[in-house]
N, C-alpha and C positions, 0 to 999 in steps of 0.2 A: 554851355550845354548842361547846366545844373539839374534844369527843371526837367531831365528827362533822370527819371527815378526808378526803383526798382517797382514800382506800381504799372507806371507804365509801359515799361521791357517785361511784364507779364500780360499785358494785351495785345502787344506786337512781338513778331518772330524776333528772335534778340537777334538773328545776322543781319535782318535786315533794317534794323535801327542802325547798326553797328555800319553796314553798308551807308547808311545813309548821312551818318554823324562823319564819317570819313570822305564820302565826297565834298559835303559840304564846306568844310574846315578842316580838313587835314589833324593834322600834328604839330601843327605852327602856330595855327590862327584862331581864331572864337568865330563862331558864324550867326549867321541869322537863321534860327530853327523858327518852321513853322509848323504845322501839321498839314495845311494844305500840300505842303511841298513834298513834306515824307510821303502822303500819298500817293503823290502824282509818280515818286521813283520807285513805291511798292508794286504800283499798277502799272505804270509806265514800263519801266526799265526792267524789274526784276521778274513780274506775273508775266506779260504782254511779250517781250523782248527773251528774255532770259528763258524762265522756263517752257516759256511758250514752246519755243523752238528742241529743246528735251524733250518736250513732252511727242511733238509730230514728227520728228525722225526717229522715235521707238515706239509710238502707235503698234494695235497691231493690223489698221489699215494699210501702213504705208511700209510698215517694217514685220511682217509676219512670220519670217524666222528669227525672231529678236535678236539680229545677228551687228556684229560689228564687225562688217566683212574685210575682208583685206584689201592690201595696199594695193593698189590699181596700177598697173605697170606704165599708163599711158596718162595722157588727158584728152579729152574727148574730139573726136574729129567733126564734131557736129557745128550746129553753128551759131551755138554758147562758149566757142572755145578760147573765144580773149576772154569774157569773165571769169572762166575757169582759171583761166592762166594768170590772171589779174591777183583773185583771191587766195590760189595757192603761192604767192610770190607774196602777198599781204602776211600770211598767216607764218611763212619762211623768215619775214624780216620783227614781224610782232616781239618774243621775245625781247631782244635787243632794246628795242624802245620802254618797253615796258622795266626793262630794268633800269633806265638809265633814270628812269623817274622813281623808281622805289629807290635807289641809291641817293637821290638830290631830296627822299625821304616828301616828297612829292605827291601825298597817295589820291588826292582828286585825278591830279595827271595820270596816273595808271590807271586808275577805273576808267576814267573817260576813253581811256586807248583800248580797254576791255569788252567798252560797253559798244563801242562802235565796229570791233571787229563781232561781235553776237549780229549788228545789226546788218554787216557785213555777210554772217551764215544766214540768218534768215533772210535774203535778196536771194542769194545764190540758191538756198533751196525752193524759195518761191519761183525763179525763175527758171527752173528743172524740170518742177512737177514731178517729182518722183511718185505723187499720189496714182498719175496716170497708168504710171507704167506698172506699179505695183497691181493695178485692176488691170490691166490687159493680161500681165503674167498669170492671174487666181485666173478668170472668168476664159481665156483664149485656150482653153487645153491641148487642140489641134492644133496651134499653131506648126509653122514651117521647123523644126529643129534650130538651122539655121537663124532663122530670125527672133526664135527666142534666144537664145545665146545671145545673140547683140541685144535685147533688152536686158536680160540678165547683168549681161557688162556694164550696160549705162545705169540701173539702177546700184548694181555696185559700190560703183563711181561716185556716184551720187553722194549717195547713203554715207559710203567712208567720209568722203572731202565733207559733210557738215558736220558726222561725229565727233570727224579730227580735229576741226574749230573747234569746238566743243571742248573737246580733250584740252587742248591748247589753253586756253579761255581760262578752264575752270582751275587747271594747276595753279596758274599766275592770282587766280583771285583768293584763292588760301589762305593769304594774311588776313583778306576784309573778312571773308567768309567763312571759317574754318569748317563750323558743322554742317553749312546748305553745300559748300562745296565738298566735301566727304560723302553726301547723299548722294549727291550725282557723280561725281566719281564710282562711287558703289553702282550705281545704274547703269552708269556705263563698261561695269566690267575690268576696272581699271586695276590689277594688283597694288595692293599699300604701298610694295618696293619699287613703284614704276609712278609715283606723284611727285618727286622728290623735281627741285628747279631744272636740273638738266634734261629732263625727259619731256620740257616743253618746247618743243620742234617737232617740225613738220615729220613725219614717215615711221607713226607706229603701225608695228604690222598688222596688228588688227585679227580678223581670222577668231573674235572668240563671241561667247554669249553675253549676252545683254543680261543684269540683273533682274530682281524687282525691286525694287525699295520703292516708296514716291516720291513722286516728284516736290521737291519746294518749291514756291511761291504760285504755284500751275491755277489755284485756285482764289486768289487772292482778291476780296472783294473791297470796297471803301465801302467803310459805314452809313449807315442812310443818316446822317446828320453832315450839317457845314461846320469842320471845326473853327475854332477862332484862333487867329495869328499873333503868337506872343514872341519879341525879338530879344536875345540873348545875348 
C-alpha cells in the first residue's frame, strides 16, 4: 500500500481509506489496491450502507423529535415479529464474534461482521416503514387516543432497535474508524464515558436527544472519471 500517499489521503476522507486499506489486507497481509474497488466500498458500503441508514433514522421526516427513544419493554406483536426477534438475538450475539476476530487481529473479519449487521438494520428498518408511521402520527391529529398510542409504541420500537444497531456497529468500528465513528457517536447522542468496549450490547436505555453534527460519508460521490487499476 506504498502508493497511497499523503497526496492522496487528502482527497479522500482519511477513515475511509483507512477503512478500506483494512479490509482489504488487514495487518498481516499486502493486498491488491485499486481505485475502482476503494470506490465501490466508499459508495457501496460506507455512503449507500453505512451512513445511509444514519442519515434516515434521524431525518426529520422519519425522526421529528430527534429523539433516541427508549428501550421498548417488548418486541412487536405484529407480524414482523421473527425479524424482529431474529435481529435483536443477531445484534445480542455480535459483539462476541466480532471480538474473537479483533483478538485473532483479523480486521477484514470484523468489518465484514460490522458491515453486514448495518445491512442487517437497514432490512429491518426498510421492512418497518417507520416513514409511514411517522406521517400518520404529523398528518392524523384526530386520531383515536388509543390508536395512536399503539403507533407511537411501534415507531418507538422501531426507531430504538435501528439506533441500537447503530450504537452497537459504530462502538466496535472505533479501531477502523476513529474520527467518522466519533461523529456519529456525537449524533447519536452517545456520552464519551458510554463508547468504551463493554457498553457494546444490546439494551441502552435510550430516552435522550439526538445531536447535530453530520453525517459522514451520507454524501459521497465517485468522480466523473474511470480510475485505472494499479496492483501492490
Amino acid at each position: 500500500f506504498d502508493c497511497v500517499n499523503s497526496v492522496f489521503l487528502t482527497f479522500f476522507l482519511q477513515d475511509a481509506v483507512r477503512f478500506f486499506l483494512l479490509c482489504e489486507g488487514g495487518l498481516a497481509e499486502d493486498g491488491d489496491f485499486s481505485l475502482d474497488r476503494l470506490f465501490f466500498k466508499m459508495k457501496g458500503e460506507l455512503a449507500d450502507n453505512y451512513g445511509n441508514l444514519v442519515g434516515r433514522v434521524t431525518s426529520a421526516n422519519i425522526n421529528p423529535m430527534n429523539l433516541f427513544p427508549s428501550k421498548p419493554s417488548s418486541v412487536t406483536s405484529g407480524i414482523h415479529r421473527r425479524e424482529e426477534e431474529e435481529y435483536i438475538a443477531h445484534l445480542k450475539g455480535l459483539k462476541g464474534h466480532v471480538e474473537k476476530q479483533y483478538e485473532e487481529a483479523n480486521l477484514p473479519g470484523a468489518v465484514s461482521l460490522l458491515l453486514d449487521s448495518i445491512r442487517l438494520g437497514n432490512r429491518y428498518f426498510q421492512l418497518n416503514e417507520p416513514w409511514k408511521i411517522a406521517s400518520k402520527l404529523k398528518k392524523e391529529k384526530e386520531m383515536d387516543l388509543s390508536a395512536r398510542k399503539e403507533l407511537e409504541v411501534e415507531w418507538n420500537r422501531i426507531i430504538y432497535n435501528t439506533l441500537e444497531g447503530l450504537r452497537i456497529v459504530t462502538i466496535m468500528m472505533q479501531p477502523i474508524m476513529p474520527d467518522s465513528t466519533k461523529r456519529i457517536l456525537d449524533k447519536l447522542g452517545i456520552k464519551k464515558e458510554e463508547r468504551d468496549w463493554k457498553r457494546a450490547v444490546f439494551g441502552h436505555e435510550g430516552n435522550h436527544q439526538l445531536q447535530d453534527p453530520s453525517i459522514p460519508f451520507k454524501a459521497f460521490q465517485i468522480p466523473d472519471y474511470t480510475p485505472s487499476t494499479s496492483n501492490v
